[in-house]
N, C-alpha and C positions, 0 to 999 in steps of 0.2 A: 145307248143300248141298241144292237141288231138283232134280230131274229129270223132263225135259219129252219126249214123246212127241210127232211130227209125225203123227197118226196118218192125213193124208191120203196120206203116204210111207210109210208101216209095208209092209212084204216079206209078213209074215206069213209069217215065217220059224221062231216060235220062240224065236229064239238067243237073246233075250233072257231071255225065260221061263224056257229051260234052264238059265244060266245063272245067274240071280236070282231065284229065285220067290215068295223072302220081299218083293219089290221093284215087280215086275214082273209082270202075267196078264194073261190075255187074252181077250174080250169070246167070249162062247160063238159067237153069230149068224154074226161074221165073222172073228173068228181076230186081228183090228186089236189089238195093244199096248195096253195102258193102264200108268199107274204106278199102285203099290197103296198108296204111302204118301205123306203130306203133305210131309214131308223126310227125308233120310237119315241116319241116325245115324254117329257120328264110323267108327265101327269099319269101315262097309259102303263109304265113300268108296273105297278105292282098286278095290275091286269093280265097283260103278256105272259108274267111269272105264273097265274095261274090256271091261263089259258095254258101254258106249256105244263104243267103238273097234272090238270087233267087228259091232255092225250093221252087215249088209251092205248097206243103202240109207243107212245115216249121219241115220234118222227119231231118233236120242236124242240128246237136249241136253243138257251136266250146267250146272245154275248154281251156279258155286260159292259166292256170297256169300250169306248168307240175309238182306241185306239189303232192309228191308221199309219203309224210308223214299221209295217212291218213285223211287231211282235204278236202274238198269239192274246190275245183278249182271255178272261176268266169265265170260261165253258161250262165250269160248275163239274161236280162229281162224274164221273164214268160210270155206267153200271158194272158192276161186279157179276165176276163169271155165274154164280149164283142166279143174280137176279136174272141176267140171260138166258138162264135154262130156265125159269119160271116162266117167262113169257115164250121160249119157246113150246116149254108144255101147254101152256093154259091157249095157245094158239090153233096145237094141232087137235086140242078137243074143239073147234069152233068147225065143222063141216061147213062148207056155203061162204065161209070170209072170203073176201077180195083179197088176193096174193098177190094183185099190185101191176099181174100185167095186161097188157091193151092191146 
């Protein structure tokens, strides 16, 4: 399992961090997510899963396969144009959020 960080979407919230830290930290300058390891180890997967469930912008990716021939790994569902207009409503009621630039 990898785990990918949209970090032009990162909240800069934390949650992640708090939640995973052996996993996940974050860049001093601008508070932006990083992952801190190459892949996840078998034991931390169910974790990861819901450290990426609670991102409240949905910036964590998990890929589950760690396949490395080339093909595209199991990304898991897309959001639905739907769900994309809910987060971008429920965004632009938030005056003061970090919009991500530096």
């Amino acid at each position: 399992m990898r785990v990918v960080i949209d970090q032009e979407l990162c909240g800069t919230t934390w949650q992640c961090v708090l939640t995973l830290p052996g996993i996940f930290r974050q860049r001093e300058p601008d508070g932006v997510a990083e992952v801190h390891v190459a892949t996840v180890a078998e034991a931390q997967h169910a974790a990861v899963r819901l450290a990426a469930s609670q991102c409240p912008v949905g910036a964590i990716r998990v890929i589950e396969s760690d396949n490395c021939g080339g093909e595209p790994g199991n990304v898991g569902p897309l959001p639905s144009p739907a769900e994309l207009g809910r987060h971008a409503t429920r965004d632009e009621h938030k005056p003061g959020r970090h919009d991500g630039t530096v």
